[in-house]
KEMARZA-978371 format. One record per residue (C-alpha): residue in three letters; x, z, y. Coordinates in nm, 4 decimals, padded with zeros to 6 digits. Example, Ala and Ser with C-alpha at 12.3 -4.5 7.8 and 13.67 -1.06 7.14 Angstrom:
% residues 2
{ALA; {01.2300; 00.7800; -00.4500}};
{SER; {01.3670; 00.7140; -00.1060}};
This chain:
% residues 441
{UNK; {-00.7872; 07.1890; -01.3015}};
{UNK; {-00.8552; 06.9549; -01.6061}};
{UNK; {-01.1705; 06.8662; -01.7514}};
{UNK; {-01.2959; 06.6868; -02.0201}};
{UNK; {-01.6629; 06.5761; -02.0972}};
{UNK; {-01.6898; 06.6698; -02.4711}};
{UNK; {-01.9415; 06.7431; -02.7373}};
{UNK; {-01.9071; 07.1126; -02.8292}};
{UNK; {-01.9357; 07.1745; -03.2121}};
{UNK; {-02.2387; 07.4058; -03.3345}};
{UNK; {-02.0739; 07.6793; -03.5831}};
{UNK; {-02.4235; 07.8986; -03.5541}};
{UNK; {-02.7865; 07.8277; -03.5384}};
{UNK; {-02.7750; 08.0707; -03.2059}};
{UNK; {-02.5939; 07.8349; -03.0063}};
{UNK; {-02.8697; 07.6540; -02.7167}};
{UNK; {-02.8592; 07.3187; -02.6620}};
{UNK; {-02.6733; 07.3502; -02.3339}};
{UNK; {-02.4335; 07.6163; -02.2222}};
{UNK; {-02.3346; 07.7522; -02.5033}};
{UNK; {-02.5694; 08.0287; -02.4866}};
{UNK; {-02.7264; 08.2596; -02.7511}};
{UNK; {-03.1082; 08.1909; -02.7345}};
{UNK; {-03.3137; 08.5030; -02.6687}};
{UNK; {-03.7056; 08.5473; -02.7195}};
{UNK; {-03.8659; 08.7075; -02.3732}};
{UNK; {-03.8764; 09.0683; -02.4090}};
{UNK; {-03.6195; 09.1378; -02.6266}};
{UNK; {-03.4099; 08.9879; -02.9517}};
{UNK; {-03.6252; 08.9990; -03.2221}};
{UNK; {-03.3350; 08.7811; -03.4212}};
{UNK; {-03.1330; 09.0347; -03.5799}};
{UNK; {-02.7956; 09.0016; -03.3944}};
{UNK; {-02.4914; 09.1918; -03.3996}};
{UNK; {-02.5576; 09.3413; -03.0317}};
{UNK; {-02.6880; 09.7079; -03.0528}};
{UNK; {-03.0479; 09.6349; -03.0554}};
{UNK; {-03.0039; 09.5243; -03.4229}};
{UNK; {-02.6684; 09.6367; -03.5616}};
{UNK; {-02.7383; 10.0066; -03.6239}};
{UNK; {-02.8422; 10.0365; -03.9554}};
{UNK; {-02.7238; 09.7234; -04.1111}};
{UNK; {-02.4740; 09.7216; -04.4036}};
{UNK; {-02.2819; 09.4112; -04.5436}};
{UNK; {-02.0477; 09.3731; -04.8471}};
{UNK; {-01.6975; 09.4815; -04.8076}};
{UNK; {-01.4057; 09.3156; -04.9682}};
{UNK; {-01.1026; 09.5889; -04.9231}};
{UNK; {-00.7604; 09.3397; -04.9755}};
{UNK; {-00.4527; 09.5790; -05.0862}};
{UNK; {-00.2070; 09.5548; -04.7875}};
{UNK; {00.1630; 09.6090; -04.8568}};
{UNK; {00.3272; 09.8676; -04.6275}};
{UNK; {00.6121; 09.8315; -04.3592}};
{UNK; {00.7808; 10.1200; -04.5270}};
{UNK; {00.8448; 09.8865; -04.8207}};
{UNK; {00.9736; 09.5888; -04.6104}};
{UNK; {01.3818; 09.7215; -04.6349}};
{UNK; {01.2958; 09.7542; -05.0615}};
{UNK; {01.3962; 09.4797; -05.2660}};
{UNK; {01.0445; 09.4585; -05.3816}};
{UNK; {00.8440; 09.1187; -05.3163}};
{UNK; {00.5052; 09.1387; -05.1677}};
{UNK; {00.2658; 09.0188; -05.4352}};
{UNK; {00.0772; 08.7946; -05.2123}};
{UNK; {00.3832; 08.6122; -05.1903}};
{UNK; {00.4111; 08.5755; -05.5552}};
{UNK; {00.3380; 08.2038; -05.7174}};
{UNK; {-00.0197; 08.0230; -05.6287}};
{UNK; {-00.1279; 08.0578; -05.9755}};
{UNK; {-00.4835; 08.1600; -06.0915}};
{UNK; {-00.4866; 08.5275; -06.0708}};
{UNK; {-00.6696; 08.6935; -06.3219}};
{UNK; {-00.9434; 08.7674; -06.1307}};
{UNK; {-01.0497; 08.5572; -05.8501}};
{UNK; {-01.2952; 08.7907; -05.7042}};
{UNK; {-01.2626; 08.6846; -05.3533}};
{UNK; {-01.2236; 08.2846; -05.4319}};
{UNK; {-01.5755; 08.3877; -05.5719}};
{UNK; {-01.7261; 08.6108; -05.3141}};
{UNK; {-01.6936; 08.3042; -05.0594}};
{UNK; {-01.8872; 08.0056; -05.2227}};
{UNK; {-02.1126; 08.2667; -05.3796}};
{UNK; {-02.2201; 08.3730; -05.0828}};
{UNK; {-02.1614; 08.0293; -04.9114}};
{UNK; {-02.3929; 07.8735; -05.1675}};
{UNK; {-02.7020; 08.1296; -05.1494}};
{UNK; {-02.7112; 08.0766; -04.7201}};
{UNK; {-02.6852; 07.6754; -04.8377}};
{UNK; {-03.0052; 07.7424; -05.0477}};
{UNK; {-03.1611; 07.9398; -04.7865}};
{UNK; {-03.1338; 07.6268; -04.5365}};
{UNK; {-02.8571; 07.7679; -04.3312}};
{UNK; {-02.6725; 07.4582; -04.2661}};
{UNK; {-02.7751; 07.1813; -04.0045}};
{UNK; {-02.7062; 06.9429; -04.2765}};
{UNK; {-02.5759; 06.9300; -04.6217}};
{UNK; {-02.2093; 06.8233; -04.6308}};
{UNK; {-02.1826; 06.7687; -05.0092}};
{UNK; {-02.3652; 06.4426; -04.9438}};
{UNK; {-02.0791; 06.3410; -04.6796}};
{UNK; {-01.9349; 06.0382; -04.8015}};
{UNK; {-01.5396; 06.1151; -04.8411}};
{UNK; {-01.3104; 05.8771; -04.9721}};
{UNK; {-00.8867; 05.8893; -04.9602}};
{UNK; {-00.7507; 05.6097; -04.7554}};
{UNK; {-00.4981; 05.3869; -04.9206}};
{UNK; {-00.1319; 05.4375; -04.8384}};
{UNK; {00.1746; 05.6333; -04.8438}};
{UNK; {00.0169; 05.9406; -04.7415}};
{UNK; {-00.2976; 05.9292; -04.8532}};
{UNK; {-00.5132; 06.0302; -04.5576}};
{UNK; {-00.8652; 06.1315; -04.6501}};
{UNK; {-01.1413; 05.9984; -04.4521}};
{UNK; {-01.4920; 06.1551; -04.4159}};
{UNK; {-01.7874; 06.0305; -04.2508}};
{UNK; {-02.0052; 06.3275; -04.0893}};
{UNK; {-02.2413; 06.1783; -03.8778}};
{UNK; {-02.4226; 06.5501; -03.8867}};
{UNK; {-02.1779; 06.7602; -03.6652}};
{UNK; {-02.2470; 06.5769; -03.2964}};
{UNK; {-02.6096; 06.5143; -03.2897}};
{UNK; {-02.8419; 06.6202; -03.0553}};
{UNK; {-02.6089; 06.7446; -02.8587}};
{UNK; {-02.5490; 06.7560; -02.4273}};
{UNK; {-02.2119; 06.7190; -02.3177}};
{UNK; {-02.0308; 06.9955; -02.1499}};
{UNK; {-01.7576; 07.0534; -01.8798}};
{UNK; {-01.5046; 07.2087; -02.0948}};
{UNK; {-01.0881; 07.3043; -01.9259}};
{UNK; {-00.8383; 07.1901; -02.1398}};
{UNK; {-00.5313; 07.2867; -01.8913}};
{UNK; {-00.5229; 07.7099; -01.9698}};
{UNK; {-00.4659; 07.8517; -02.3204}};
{UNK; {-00.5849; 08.1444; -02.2296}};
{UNK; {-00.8909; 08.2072; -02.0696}};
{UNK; {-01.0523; 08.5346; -02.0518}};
{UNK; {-01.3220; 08.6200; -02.2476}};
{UNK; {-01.6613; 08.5714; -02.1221}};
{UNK; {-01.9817; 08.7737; -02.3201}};
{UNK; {-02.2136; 08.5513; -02.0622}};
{UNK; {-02.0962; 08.2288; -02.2825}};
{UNK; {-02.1740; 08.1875; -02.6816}};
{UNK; {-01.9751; 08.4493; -02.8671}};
{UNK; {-02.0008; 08.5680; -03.2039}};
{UNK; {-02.1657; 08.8716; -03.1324}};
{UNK; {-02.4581; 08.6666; -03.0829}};
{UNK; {-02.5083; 08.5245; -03.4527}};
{UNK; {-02.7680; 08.6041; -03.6308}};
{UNK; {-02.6935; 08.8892; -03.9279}};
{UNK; {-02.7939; 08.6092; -04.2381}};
{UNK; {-02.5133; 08.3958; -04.1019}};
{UNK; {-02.2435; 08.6260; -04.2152}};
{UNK; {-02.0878; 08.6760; -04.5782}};
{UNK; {-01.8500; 08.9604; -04.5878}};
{UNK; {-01.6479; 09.2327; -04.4357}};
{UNK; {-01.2821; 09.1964; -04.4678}};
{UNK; {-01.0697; 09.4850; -04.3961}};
{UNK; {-00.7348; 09.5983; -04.5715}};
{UNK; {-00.8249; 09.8684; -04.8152}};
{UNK; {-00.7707; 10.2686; -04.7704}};
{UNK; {-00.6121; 10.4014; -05.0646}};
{UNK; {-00.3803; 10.0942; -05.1494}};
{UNK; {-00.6157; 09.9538; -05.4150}};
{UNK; {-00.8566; 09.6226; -05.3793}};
{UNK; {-01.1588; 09.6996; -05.3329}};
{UNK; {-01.5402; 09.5741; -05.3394}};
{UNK; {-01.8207; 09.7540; -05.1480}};
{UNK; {-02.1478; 09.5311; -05.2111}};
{UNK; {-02.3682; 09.7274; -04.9862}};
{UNK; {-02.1208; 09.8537; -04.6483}};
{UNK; {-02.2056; 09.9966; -04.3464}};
{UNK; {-02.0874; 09.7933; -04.0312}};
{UNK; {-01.8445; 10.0600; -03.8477}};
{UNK; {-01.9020; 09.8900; -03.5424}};
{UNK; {-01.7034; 10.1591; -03.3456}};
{UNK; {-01.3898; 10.0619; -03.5424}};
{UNK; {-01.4506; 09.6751; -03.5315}};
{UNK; {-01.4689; 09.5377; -03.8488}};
{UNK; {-01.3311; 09.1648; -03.9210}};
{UNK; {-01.6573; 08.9409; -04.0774}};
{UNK; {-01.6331; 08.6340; -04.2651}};
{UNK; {-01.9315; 08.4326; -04.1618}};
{UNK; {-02.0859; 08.0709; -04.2239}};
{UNK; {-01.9953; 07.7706; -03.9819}};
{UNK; {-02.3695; 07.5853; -03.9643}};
{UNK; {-02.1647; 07.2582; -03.9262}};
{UNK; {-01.9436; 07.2296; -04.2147}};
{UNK; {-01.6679; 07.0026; -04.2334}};
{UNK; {-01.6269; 07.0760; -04.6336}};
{UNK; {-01.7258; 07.3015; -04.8991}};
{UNK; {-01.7012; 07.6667; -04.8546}};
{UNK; {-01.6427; 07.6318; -04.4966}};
{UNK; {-01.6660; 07.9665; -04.2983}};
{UNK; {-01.5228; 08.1510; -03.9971}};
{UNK; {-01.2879; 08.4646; -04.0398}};
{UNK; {-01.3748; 08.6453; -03.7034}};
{UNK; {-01.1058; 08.9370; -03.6725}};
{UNK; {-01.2265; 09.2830; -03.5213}};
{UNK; {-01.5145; 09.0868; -03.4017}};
{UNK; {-01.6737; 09.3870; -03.1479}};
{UNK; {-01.3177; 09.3819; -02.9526}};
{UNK; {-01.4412; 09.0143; -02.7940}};
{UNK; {-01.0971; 08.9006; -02.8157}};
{UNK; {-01.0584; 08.5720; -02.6869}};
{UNK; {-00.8966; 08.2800; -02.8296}};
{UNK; {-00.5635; 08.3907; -02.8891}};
{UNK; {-00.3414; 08.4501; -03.1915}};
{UNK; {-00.2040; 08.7844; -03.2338}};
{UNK; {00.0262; 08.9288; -03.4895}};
{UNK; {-00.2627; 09.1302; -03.6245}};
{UNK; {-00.4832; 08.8552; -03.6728}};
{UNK; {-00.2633; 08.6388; -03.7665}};
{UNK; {-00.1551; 08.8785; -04.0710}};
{UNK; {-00.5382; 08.9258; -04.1604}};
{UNK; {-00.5726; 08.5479; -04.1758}};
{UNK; {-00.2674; 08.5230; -04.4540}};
{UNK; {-00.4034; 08.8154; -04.6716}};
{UNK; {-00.7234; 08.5838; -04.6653}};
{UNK; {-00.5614; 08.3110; -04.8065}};
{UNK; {-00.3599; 08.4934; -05.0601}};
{UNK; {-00.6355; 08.6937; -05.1568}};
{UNK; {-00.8161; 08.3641; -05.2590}};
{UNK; {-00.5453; 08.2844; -05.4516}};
{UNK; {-00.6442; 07.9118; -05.4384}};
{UNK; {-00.4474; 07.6670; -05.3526}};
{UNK; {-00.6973; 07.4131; -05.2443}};
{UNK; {-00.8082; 07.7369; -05.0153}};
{UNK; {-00.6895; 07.6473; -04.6346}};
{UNK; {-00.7502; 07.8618; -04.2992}};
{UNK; {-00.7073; 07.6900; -03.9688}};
{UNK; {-00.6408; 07.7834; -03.6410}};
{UNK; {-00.7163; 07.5859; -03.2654}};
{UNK; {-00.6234; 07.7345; -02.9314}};
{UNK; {-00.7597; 07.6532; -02.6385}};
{UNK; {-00.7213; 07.3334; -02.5123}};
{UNK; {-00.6701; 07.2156; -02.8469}};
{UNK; {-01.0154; 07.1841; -02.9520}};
{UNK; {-01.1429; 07.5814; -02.9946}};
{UNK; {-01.4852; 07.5530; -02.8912}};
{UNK; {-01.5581; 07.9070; -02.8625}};
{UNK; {-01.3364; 08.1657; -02.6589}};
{UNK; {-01.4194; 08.4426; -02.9044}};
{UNK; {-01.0898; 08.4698; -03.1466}};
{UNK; {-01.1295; 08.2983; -03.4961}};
{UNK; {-00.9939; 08.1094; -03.7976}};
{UNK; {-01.1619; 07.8641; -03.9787}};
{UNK; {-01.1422; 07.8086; -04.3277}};
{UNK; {-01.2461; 07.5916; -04.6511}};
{UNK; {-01.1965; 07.4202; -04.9361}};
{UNK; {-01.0864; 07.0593; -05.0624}};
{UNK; {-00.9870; 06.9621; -05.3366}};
{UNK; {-00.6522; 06.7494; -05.2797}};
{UNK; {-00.3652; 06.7980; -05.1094}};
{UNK; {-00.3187; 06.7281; -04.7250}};
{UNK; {-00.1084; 06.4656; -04.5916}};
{UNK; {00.0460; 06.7478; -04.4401}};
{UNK; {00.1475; 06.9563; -04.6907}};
{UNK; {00.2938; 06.6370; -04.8561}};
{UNK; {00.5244; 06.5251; -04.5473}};
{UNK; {00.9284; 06.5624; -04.5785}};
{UNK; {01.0704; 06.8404; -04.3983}};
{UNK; {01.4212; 06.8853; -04.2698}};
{UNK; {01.5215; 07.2879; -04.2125}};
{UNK; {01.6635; 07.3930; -03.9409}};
{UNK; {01.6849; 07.7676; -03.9550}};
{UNK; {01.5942; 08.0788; -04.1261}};
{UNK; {01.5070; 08.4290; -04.0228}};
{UNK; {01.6323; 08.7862; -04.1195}};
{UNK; {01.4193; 08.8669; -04.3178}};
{UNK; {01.4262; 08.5032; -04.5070}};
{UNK; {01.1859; 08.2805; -04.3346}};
{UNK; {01.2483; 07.9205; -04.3384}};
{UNK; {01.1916; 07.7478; -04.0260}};
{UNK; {01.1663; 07.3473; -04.1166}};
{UNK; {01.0663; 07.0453; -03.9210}};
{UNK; {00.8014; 06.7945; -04.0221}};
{UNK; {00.9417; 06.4272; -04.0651}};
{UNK; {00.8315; 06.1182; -04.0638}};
{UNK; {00.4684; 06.2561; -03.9565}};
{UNK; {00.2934; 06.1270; -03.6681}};
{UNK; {00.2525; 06.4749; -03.5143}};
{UNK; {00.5902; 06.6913; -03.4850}};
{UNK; {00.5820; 07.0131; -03.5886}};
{UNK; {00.7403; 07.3553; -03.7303}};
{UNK; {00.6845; 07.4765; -04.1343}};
{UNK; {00.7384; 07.8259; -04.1706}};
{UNK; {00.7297; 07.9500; -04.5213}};
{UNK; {00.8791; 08.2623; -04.6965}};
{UNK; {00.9813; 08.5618; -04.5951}};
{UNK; {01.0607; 08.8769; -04.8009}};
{UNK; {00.6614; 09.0143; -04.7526}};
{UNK; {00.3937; 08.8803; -04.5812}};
{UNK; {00.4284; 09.0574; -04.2919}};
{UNK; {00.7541; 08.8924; -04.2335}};
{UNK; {00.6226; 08.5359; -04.1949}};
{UNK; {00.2833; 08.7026; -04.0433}};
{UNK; {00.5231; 08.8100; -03.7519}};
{UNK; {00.7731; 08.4873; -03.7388}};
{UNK; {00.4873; 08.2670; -03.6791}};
{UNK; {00.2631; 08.4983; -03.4342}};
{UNK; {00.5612; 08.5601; -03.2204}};
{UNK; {00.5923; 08.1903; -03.2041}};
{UNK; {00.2403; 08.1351; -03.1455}};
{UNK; {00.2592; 08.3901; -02.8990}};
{UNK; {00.5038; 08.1782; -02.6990}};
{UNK; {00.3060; 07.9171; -02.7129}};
{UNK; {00.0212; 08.0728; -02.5919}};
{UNK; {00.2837; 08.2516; -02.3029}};
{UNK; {00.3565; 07.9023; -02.2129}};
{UNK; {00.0444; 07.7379; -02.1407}};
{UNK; {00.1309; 07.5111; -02.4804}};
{UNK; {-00.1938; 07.4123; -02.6702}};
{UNK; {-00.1597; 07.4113; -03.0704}};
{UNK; {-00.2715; 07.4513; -03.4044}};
{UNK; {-00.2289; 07.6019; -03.6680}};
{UNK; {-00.2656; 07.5561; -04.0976}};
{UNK; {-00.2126; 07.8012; -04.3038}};
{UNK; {-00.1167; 07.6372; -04.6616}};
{UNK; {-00.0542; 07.7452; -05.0077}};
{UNK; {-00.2122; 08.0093; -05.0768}};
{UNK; {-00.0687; 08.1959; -04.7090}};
{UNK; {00.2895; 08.1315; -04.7870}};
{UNK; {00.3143; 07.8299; -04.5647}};
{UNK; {00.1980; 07.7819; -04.1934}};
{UNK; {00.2549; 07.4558; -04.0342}};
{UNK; {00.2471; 07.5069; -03.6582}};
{UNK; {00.1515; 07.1458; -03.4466}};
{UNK; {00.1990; 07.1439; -03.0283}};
{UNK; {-00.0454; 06.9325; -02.9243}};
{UNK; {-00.1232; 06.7173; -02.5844}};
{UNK; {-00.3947; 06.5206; -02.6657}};
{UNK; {-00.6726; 06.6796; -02.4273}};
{UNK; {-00.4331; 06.6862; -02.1611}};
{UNK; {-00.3667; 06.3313; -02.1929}};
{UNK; {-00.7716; 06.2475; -02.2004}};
{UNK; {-00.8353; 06.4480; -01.8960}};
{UNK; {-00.5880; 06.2461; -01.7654}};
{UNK; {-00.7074; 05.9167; -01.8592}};
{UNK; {-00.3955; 05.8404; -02.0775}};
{UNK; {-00.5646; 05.7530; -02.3973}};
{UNK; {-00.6750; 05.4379; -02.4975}};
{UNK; {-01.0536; 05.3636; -02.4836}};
{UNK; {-01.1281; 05.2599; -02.8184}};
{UNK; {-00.9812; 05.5744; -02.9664}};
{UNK; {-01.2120; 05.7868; -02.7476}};
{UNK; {-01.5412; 05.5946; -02.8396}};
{UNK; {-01.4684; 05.7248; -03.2201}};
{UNK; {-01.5301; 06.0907; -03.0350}};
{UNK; {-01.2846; 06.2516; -03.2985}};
{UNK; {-01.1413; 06.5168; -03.1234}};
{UNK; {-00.8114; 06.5963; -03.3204}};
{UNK; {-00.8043; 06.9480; -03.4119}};
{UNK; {-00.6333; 07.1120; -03.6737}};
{UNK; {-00.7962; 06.9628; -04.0062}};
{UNK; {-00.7171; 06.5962; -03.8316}};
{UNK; {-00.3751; 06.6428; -03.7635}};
{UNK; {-00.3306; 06.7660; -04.1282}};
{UNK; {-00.4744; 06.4302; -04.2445}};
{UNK; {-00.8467; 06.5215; -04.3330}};
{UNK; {-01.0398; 06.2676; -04.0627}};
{UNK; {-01.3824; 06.4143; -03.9626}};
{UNK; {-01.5477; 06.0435; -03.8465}};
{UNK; {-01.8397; 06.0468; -03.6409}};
{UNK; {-01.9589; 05.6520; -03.6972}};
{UNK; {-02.0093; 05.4379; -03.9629}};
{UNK; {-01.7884; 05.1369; -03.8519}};
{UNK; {-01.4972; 05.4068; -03.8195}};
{UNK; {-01.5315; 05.4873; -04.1717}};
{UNK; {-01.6153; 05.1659; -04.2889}};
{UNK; {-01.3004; 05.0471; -04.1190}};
{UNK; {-01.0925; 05.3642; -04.1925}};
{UNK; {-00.7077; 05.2870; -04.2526}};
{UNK; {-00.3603; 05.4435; -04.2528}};
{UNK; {-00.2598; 05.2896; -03.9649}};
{UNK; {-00.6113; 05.3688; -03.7782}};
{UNK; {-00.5015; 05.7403; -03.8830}};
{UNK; {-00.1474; 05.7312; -03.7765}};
{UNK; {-00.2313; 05.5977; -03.3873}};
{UNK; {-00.5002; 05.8907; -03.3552}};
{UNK; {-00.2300; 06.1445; -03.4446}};
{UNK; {00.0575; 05.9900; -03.2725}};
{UNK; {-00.1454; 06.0342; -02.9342}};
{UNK; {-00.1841; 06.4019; -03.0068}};
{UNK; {00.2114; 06.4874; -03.0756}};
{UNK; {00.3813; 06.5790; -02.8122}};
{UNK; {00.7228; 06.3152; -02.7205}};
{UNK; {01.0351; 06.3981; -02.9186}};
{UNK; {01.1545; 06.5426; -02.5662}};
{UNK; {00.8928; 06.7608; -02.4732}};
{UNK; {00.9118; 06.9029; -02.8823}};
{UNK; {01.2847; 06.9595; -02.8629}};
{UNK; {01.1709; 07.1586; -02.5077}};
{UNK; {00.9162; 07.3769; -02.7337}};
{UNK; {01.1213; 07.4378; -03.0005}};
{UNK; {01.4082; 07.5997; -02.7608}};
{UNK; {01.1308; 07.8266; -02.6668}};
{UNK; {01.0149; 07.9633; -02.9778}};
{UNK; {01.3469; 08.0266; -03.1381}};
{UNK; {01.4174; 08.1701; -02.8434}};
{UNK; {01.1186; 08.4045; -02.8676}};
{UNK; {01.1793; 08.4474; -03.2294}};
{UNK; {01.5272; 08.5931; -03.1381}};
{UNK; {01.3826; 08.8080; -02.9121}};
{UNK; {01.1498; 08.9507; -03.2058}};
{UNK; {01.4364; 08.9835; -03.4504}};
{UNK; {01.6667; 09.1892; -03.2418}};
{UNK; {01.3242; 09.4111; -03.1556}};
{UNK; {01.2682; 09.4537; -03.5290}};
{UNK; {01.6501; 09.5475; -03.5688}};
{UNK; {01.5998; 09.8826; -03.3106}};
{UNK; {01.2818; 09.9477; -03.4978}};
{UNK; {01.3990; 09.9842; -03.7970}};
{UNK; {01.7447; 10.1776; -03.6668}};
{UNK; {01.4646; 10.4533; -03.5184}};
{UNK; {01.2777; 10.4573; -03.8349}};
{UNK; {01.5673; 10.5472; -04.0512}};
{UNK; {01.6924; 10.8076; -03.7689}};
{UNK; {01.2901; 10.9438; -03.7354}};
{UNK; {01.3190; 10.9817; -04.1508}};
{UNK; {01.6227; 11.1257; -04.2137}};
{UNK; {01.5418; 11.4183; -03.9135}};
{UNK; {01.1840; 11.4590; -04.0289}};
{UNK; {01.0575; 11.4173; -04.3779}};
{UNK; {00.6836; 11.5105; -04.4191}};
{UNK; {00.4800; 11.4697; -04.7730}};
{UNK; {00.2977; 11.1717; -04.8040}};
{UNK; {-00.1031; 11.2353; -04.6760}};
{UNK; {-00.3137; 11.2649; -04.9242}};
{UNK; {-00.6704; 11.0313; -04.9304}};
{UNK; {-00.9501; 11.1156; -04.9238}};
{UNK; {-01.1963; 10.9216; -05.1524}};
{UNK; {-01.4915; 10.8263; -05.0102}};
{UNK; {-01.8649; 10.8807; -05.1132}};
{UNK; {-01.9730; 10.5294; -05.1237}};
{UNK; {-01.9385; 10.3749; -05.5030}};
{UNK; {-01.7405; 10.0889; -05.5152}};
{UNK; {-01.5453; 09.8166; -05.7649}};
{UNK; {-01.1481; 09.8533; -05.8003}};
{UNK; {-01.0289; 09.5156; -05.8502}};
{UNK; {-00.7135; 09.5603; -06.1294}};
């Protein structure tokens, strides 16, 4: 079993100051939590994202969130985030203010941007934390998001009903059916930053899903803004919490990432390109395309999915606007647990997660910042890749799981067309609900 001694990041004022745990007055909660001595008559807004059918997927019609990052004409979600973001920073929300983080872009070929956030470790007790199992079961005795309190989250996000995007400001939370919440992380790394928790009341654990991983694409391309990112750790990649989640926020420039070459190497069915990173310091697999959004949704689950099958800690970014993920195998805990990594590196205590290895360095000291340089950047990052060996080793597993999933969706679809051509029914009608709401043209 592998350990590491590590500071565990605070993402909500709930979280003790050991353990993990959700702090509870004697006698009962008295905090307005999500457990069901609070939830039952609270409401919360409701953004209702327009969700492009399977049916469609054999049409030569293009899914619209798939359609160019441009402004759309109405960025209603883009706004529903920092509006709401910005009223819980005015409340005093946030265990510090991260717009007076000094950030500054490192000079070099890349461009690497460097931020000093002295705010996000303080005050806190290490903790025993197992870095050698992606998936761990879930455990409601530890911190999970059940336990925040109600002010710390923003939205409801939940595909809509009747095919139209929609905007309930006052919702009900249907806890029976699970609702995914947007909520505030209390230690931001950038503006905007918040946590899409998919069907929170479920208590999934830390593991990517094709589901969730679909949900977490219509979020960025219902932001519509390219400067909009979502990111994703697993287990024993630097997730903190074992409660499923993506994190997400703004910055204004592009990630070192996003600019690296790529060389591709194959492409799906249904017109996903599969392209490695080059000339990174952290290998890795783009996947962008696809004829809807479903289609990459599933290409890079199933591949997550393997990785997760495998024991194979990762990470994921989720770029331009959701029609780019950039999917990064990762060893570096392992090789701390195992005393492989140089000592100065671990006394900067950045633990490189999945906004590092995209090139946006979250520095804990002063002299790291002070000193901050592209080469400084690159020897973090090349200790997290995995060798060009053990990367040629993962990629022969995920196409192979990919081909798996392509012949899979090849019999589905064969039933689907035998199912419709023996039995056509009319299409169900909807039934509009009582609740007034906004329908977003």
């Amino acid at each position: 079993m592998l350990r590491i001694k590590r500071v565990p990041t605070v993402v909500s004022n709930y979280q003790k100051e050991e353990g993990g745990e959700a702090t509870r007055p004697a006698g009962g909660c008295g905090r307005n939590c999500l457990k069901s001595c609070c939830i039952q008559e609270a409401k919360l807004p409701l953004y209702a994202f327009k969700r492009v059918e399977k049916a469609n997927k054999g049409k030569k019609k293009k899914d619209l969130a798939l359609q160019e990052c441009e402004e759309p004409p109405l960025a209603f979600l883009d706004s529903l985030i920092l509006g709401e973001w910005e009223e819980r920073m005015q409340r005093g929300l946030f265990r510090y203010d991260v717009t007076a983080c000094e950030t500054k872009v490192i000079p070099g070929e890349y461009g690497f941007i460097a931020q000093l956030n002295e705010g996000r470790h303080l005050k806190k007790r290490p903790t025993e934390f197992r870095v050698d199992k992606v998936l761990q079961p879930f455990d409601e005795n530890k911190f999970n998001f059940t336990k925040v309190g109600q002010e710390e989250l923003l939205f409801q996000f939940e595909s809509s009903d009747d095919g139209e995007v929609q905007f309930f400001p006052n919702a009900p939370i249907d806890v029976d059916n699970s609702p995914s919440l947007v909520a505030i992380n209390v230690s931001p790394i950038e503006y905007g930053h918040v946590l899409l928790i998919p069907r929170i009341f479920e208590c999934l654990p830390q593991r990517i899903d094709r589901e969730s991983f679909l949900l977490a694409l219509h979020m960025a391309a219902e932001a519509g803004n390219p400067y909009f990112r979502l990111g994703y750790n697993s287990l024993g990649a630097f997730a903190t919490i074992n409660h499923l989640h993506f994190q997400a926020y703004y910055l204004a420039a592009p990630f070192p990432i996003e600019k690296a070459p790529t060389k591709k190497i194959a492409k799906s069915n249904a017109g996903v390109k599969i392209s490695e990173l080059l000339n990174y310091p952290v290998r890795g697999l783009v996947f962008e395309g696809g004829d809807t959004l479903e289609d990459l949704a599933n290409i890079v689950s199933d591949a997550c999915i393997c990785l997760q099958n495998n024991n194979i800690p990762y990470n994921v970014l989720i770029a331009d606007c959701g029609k780019q993920a950039f999917l990064l195998p990762q060893c570096y805990a392992e090789k701390q647990a195992l005393g492989e990594v140089d000592a100065e590196l671990l006394d900067t205590q950045v633990n490189p997660a999945v906004w590092e290895i995209s090139g946006h360095m979250v520095l804990k000291r002063k002299e790291d910042y002070e000193e901050a340089s592209e080469a400084n950047a690159w020897r973090l990052l090349a200790e997290v890749s995995l060798s060009e060996a053990r990367f040629e080793e993962v990629n022969a597993l995920i196409f192979e799981a990919i081909a798996s999933f392509e012949l899979e969706v090849k019999a589905e679809t064969s039933e689907e067309v035998d199912a419709a051509k023996s039995k056509a029914r009319p299409a169900k009608a909807m039934v509009a609900g009582t609740q007034e709401c906004l329908v977003l043209q």
